[in-house]
C-alpha positions as CSV (number, residue, x, y, z in Angstrom):
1,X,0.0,0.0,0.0
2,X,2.8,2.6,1.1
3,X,4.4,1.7,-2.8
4,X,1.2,2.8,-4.0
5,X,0.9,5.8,-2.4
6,X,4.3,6.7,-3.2
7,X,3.5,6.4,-6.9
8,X,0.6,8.4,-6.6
9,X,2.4,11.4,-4.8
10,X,5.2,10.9,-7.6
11,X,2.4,11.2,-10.0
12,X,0.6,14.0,-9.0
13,X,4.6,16.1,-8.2
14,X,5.4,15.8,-11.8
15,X,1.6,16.7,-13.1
16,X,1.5,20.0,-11.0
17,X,5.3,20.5,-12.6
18,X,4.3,19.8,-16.4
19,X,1.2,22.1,-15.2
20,X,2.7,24.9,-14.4
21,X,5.4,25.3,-16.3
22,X,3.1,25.6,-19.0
23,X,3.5,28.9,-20.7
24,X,-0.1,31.1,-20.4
25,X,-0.2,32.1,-24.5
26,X,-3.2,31.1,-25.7
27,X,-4.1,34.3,-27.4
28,X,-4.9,34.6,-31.1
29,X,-2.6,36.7,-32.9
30,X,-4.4,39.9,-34.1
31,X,-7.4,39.8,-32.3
32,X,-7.9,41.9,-29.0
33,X,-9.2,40.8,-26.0
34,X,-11.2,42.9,-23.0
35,X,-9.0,42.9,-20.0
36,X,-11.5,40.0,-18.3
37,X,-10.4,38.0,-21.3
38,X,-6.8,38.5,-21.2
39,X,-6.7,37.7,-17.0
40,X,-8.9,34.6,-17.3
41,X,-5.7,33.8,-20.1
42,X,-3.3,33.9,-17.0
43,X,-1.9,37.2,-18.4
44,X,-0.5,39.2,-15.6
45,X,1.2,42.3,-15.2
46,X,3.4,43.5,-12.0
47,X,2.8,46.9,-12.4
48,X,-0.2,47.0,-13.5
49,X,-4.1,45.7,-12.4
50,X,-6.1,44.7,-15.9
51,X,-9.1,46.4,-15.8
52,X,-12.4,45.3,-17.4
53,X,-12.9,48.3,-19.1
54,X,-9.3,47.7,-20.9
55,X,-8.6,46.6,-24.3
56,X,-5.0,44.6,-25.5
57,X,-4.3,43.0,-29.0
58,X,-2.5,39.9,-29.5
59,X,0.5,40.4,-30.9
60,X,2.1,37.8,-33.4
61,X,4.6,36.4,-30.5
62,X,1.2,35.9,-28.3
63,X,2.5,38.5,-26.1
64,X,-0.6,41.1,-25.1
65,X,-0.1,44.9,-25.8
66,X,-2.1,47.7,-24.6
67,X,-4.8,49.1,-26.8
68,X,-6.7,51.6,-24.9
69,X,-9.4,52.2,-22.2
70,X,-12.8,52.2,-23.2
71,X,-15.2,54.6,-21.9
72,X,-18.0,52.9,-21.6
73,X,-17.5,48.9,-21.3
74,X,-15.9,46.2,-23.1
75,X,-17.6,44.3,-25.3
76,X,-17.0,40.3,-26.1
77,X,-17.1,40.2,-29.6
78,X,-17.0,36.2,-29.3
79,X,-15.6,33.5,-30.1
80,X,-12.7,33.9,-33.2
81,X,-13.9,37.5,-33.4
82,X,-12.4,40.9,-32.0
83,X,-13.7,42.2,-28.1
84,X,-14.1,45.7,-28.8
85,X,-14.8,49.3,-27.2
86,X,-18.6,50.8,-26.7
């Protein structure tokens, strides 16, 4: 039982490794994304909170750039389509 176990812990060690060593670009190049969108992406920024009322393109390297604020909200455009300003 205790070899078992063992395994198991092994197991799950080398998941949560493989996990998070995962990089979190999973942008599409060219398209922009609401600043909801881009934090649900596990894009994160240390000097900066990502607002909801923020818009960022995709750039080709799946890196996120700042767009601009919107002044009203940001919209989901949906799926394969650009979020965009209202």
């Amino acid at each position: 039982m205790l070899k078992n176990t063992s395994v198991f812990i092994a197991a799950l060690a080398a998941f949560g490794t493989v996990v998070q060593g995962l990089p979190p670009r999973v942008c599409k190049p060219g398209l922009n994304y609401c600043g909801p969108a881009v934090s649900r992406m596990g894009y994160y920024f240390l000097n900066h909170y990502i607002g909801d009322r923020e818009l960022y393109r995709c750039l080709p390297d799946q890196d996120v750039k700042f767009v601009k604020y919107c002044p009203n909200k940001c919209l989901d455009g949906g799926v394969g389509t650009s979020d965009y300003c209202r």
